[in-house]
N, C-alpha and C positions, 0 to 999 in steps of 0.2 A: 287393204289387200290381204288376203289369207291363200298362202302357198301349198299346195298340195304335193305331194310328189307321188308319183308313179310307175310302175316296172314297164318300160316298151311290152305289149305283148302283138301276137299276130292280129287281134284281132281292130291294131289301131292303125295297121299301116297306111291305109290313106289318109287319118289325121295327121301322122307322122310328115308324110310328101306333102300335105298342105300345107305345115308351117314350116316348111322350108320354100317352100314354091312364096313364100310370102314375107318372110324373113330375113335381112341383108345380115350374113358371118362374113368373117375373115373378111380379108381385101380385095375377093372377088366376088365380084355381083352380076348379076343377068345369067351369059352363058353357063358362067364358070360355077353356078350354084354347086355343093359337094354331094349333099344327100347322106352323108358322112359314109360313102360306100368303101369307102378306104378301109377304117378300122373294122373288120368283122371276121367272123369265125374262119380258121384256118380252112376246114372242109373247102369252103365255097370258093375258095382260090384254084381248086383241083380245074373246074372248067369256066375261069372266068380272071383276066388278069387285076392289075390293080386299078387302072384308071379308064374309062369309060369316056369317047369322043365327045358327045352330044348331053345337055342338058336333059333331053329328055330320054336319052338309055340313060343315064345316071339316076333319072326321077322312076324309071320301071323297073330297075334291077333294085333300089334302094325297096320300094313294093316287092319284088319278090323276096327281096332277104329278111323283111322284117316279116314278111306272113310263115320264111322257112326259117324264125328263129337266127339268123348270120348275125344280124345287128343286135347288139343287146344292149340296155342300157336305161335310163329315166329318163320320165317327161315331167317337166313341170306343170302345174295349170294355176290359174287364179279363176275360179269357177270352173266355165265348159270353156275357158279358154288353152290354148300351150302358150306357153310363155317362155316353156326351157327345153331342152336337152340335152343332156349328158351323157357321151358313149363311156359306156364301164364294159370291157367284154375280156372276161379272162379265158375267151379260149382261141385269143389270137396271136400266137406264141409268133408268127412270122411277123406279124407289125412289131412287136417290141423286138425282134433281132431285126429289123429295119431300121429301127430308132435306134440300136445299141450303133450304128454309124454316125449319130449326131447327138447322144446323151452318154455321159458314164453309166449304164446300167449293168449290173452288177448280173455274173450269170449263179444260178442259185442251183442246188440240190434238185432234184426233181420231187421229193416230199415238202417242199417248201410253195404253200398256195398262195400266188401275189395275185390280187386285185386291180388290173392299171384303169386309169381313166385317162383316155386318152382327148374328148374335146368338150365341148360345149359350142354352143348357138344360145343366144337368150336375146328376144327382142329388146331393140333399141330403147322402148319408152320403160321397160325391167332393167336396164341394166344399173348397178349402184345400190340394189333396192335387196339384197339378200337371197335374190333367185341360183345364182351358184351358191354360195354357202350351203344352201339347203338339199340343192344335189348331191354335194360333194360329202354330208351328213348323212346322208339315206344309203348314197352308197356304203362307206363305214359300218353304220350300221348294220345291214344287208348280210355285207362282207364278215364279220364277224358274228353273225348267225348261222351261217355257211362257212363256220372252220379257215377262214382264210387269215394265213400269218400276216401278211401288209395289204394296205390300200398303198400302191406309186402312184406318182404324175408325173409326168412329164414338163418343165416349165425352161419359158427365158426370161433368162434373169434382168434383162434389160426392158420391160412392162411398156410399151404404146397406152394403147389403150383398146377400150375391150371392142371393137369395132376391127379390130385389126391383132388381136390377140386371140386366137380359139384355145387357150390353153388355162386362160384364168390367171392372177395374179398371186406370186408368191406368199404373199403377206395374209392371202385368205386361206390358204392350207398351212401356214403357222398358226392362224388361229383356230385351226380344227384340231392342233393337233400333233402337223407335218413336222418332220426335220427334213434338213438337206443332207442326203447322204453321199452325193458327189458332184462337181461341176466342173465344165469343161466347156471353153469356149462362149462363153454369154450362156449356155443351157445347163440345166441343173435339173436333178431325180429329186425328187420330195417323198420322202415315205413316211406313212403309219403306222405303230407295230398293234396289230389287235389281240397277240397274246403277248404273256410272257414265259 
């Protein structure tokens, strides 16, 4: 297997709804697929709230966001296949004060550029195999190419498993890297400092 990584652009959004439309995340399946239309640019909130009835306005507004740029974030591939996704999107400053209800997230300077990654999706038969590490790298990377002081995450500290965790396993952003810079309540911030 050779993992590729790659920036979501417009011009992949129906690959993007395909491997979701195909792909079992988190602990809901059939209706409840995400499309991850959740974490995405502040703008796109002005006429469109946070959660979407029906699988399939979830699977047409996720196509419109990622052809208008909303969603940002990496795809994995193992050839012409996806294999991952990773939402990284720092210009979604209302999802992380949604989250600052359920993580200690620290509120920062407004010169201060943090990077969050907020999920992951990686097919069942990828998962264990190095496919988040290698997102969670490229973002980093990325991120400190693009002037940005941290890469955060978001985690619980209490790990299922990756079937039922969209958030990835603490112990992989230690070895990227990460510290825990705060925890509260089984959930914890992981950050990475890209300058000094």
């Amino acid at each position: 297997m050779s993992i590729e990584i790659y920036p979501l652009t417009p011009d992949l959004a129906d690959d993007y709804a395909r491997f979701f439309d195909v792909t079992p995340h988190d602990v809901d399946h059939g209706e409840m697929k995400c499309y991850c239309v959740t974490w995405r640019d502040d703008k796109s909130y002005k006429d469109a709230g946070h959660w979407f009835e029906t699988r399939e306005e979830r699977r047409a507004k996720a196509i419109e966001y990622v052809k208008n740029g909303n969603i940002r974030g990496y795809l994995a591939y193992d050839g012409d296949e996806i294999i991952g996704w990773c939402n990284s999107n720092e210009n979604c400053s209302l999802c992380r004060d949604y989250l600052r209800g359920y993580y200690p997230i620290e509120h920062e300077p407004s010169y201060v550029k943090i990077k969050p990654i907020f999920c992951f999706v990686v097919k069942p038969e990828y998962q264990r195999t190095g496919v988040a590490t290698a997102l969670v790298c490229r973002v980093c990377e990325d991120a400190a190419k693009d002037g940005f002081d941290f890469v955060e995450a978001y985690e619980n500290e209490c790990f299922i498993s990756a079937s039922e965790d969209f958030r990835g396993p603490i112990k992989m952003y230690e070895n990227c890297g990460f510290v825990k810079t705060g925890s509260s309540d089984g959930r914890a911030v992981m950050r990475k400092r890209l300058k000094e």
